[in-house]
N, C-alpha and C positions, 0 to 999 in steps of 0.2 A: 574537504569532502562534506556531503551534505548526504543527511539520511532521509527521506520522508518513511513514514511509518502508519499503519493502520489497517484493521481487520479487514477483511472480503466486504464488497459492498459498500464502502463510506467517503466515497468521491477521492481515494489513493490517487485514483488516474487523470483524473480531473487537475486536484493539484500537481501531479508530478507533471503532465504537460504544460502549464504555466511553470513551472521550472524550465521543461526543457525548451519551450521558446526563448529563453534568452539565449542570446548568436555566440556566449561561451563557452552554454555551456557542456558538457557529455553527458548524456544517459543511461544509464541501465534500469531495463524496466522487469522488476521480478527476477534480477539473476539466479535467489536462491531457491526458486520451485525449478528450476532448470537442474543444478545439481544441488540434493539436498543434503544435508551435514547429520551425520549420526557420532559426530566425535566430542559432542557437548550437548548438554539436554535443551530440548525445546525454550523449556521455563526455568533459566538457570539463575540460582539463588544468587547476589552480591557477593554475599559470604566466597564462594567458589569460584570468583572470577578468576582469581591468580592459576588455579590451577588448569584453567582452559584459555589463557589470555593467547599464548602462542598458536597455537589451535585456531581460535578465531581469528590471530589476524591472517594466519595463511590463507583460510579459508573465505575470507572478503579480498584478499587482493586475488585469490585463483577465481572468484567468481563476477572479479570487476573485468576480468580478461574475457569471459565469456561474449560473444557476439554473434549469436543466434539471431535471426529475424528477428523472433520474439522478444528478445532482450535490447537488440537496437532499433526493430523497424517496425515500431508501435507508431500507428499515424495519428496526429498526421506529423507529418516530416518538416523541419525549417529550414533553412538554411542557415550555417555558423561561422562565425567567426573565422573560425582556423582550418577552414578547406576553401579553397582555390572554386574557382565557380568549372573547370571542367574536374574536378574529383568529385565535386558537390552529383554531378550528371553523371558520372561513373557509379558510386555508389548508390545515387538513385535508383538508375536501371540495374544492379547489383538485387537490392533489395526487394524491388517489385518482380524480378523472375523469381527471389525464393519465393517471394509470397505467395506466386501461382502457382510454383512446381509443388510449393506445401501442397494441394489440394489434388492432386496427381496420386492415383493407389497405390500406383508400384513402387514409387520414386520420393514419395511425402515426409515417410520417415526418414530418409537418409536427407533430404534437401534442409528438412527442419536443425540437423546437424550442421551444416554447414555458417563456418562463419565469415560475417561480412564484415569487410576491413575498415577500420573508420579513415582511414586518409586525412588523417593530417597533418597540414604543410610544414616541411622542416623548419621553417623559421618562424612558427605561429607561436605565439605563448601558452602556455601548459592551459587546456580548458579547466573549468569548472567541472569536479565530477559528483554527480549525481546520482543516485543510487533508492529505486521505491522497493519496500517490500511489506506484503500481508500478510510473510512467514515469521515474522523476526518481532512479535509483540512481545513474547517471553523472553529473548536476547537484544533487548534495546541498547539494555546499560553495557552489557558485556561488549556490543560490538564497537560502544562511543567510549570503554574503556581500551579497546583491542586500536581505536585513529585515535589517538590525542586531537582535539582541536579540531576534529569535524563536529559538526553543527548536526541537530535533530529535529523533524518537525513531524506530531502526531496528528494525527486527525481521526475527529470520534466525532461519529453519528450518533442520534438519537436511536435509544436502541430499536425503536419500535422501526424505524425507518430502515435500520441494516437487520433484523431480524424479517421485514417483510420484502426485502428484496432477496435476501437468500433462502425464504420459504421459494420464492418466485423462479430463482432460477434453481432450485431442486424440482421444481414439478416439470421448465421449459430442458432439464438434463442439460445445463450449462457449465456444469462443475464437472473437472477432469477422474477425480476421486472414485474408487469403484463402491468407496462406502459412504452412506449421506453423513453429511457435517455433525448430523442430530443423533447418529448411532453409531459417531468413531469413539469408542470409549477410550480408546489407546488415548487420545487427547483430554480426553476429563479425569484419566488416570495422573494423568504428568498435571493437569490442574487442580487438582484436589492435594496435591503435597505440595503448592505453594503457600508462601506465608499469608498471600492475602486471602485463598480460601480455605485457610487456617482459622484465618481470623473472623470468617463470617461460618462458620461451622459448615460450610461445605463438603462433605466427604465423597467421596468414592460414590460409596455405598446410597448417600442421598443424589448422588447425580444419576443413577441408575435408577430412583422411584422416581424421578420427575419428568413432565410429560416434554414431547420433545420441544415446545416452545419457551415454557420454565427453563429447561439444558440450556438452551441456545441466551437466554439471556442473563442468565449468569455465565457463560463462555463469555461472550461480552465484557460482562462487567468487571470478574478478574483478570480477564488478559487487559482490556486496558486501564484498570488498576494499577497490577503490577506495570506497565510501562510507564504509566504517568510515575509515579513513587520513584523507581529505576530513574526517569530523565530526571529527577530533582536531586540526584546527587551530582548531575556536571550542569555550567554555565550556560551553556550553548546548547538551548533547547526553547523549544516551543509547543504546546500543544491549546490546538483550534478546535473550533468546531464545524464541522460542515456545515451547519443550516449558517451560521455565520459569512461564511465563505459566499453559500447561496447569497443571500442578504443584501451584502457589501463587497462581491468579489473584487475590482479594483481597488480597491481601499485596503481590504487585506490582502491582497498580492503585493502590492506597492511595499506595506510592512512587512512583509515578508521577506521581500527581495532586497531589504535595508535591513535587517537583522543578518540575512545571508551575505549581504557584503556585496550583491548584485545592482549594478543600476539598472533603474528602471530605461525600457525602451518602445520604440514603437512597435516592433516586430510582439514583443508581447503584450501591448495595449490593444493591435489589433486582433491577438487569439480572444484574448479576454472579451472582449467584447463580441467577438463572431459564437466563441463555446455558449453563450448564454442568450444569445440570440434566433436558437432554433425554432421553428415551426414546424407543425406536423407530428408523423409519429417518429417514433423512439426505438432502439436496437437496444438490446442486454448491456451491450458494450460499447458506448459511447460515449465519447465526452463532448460531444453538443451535442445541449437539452435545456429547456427551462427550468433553471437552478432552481427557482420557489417553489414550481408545481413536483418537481423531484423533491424536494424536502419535507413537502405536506403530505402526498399520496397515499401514505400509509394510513391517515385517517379514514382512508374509504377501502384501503386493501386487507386493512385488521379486523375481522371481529370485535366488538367490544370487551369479551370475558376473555380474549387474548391480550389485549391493550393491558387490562385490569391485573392479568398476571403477570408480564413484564412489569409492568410498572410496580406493582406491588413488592417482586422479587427482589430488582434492586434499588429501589430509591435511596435508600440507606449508605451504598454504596458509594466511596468517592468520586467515579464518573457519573454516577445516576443521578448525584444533586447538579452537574451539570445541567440537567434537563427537568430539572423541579423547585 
């Protein structure tokens, strides 16, 4: 099993589809915003893993079973390995009636329930399973303690880059949450009693004076803290960076896909190069776009004395010398 991992906003989906183009592997995209887990804390200490190890694993294998549109039928679609080419056209046409019926008032929510069956063929070999999540920065180590032997790969953005696209989609109301990311205190309560905003005196109390773009980039900077710190106690990890990815995306796909034990192939030589090859304009939610002018953007989306507080807030921090 393979986890990809990384905050709202930091090309999660980008990479997770160059996973899912290879023809082995399975997908789930986001199982855990679908059902979410109150039987272990968000940001759960090392120290505590034993006593929530059973917990978690129930709770990734009930959530790898999940096959909601949204968790299987994130486009674009490929075709794999281990389905037959008329299941491959059954679950097609499966998948695109949810996707319209979603959008139906009376019927939306109940279709959104509905799960689409993967079909595959009784004599194919066990796929590759794959699993991205934006929820699970505080549960990295816990849930790659909960699979032995599954594999990790984080991905951190510059913060100014994921701090300016999720100003961006709070103003276009692209986030599901009835409360903004910048005024969920419930979450900077569970982050202020971890050890890493322990350790940069973070409290409570001070994430409550700080304006909401200071919040947000220290939300950043300890949750992928704590996850980098967390994936250095197992083998089988990795953590990137997105402007990297931009950069060199085949180069680091190809590496990637040889740490994960995947071979490279054409099926995703040609995503790779189609995702970064866009023209024109850009949807919220896309993974083809022009990776460098995505990466740079924020220089002209930020204010300067916003720039100057992110950066100022965490450089200090173990991911913010990533980017200084």
């Amino acid at each position: 099993m393979i986890f990809i991992f990384g905050s709202p906003r930091s090309g999660t989906s980008w990479l997770a589809k160059i996973f899912d183009s290879h023809p082995s592997v399975l997908y789930r995209h986001e199982p855990d915003t679908i059902l979410r887990c109150t039987e272990f804390p968000a940001y759960c200490d090392p120290d505590d893993y034993h006593q929530y190890l059973t917990n978690a694993q129930n709770y990734i294998d009930t959530i790898m079973r999940i096959r909601t549109s949204k968790v299987v039928g994130s486009v674009p679609v490929f075709p794999k390995s281990y389905q037959g080419s008329l299941a491959r056209v059954i679950r097609g046409g499966i998948a695109l009636s949810a996707k319209l019926g979603e959008q139906l008032v009376f019927i939306g929510p109940y279709v959104r329930k509905i799960p689409i069956p993967d079909l595959i063929g009784p004599h194919a070999p066990p796929p590759q399973l794959v699993m991205k999540s934006i929820a699970a920065l505080g549960r990295t180590g816990l849930f790659l303690q909960a699979k032995p032997g599954a594999k990790a790969v984080l991905i951190i953005r510059h913060p100014c880059g994921h701090i300016a696209s999720v100003l961006k989609g709070l103003d276009m109301g692209k986030f599901d949450s009835s409360i903004p990311i910048t005024e969920d205190f419930g979450v900077y309560s569970d982050l202020s009693q971890t050890r890493e905003a322990k350790k940069y005196g973070v409290t409570f109390e001070r994430f409550k004076s700080m304006t909401p773009v200071e919040r947000l980039a220290w939300r950043w900077a300890i949750s992928n803290e704590k996850a980098m710190n967390e994936l250095d106690l197992f083998e089988k990890t990795r953590t990137i960076r997105y402007e990297d990815l931009c950069e060199q995306p085949e180069r680091l796909a190809r590496d990637l896909f040889e740490f994960s034990e995947l071979n490279w192939n054409d099926q995703t030589e040609v995503f790779v190069q189609a995702s970064v090859s866009h023209q024109g304009s850009e949807r919220f939610y896309q993974v083809f776009r022009d990776p460098k002018k995505s990466a740079s953007k924020w220089k002209q989306q930020l204010p300067t004395e916003q720039i100057d507080c992110i950066l100022s807030s965490i450089k200090h921090t173990r991911p913010g010398k990533l980017f200084t």
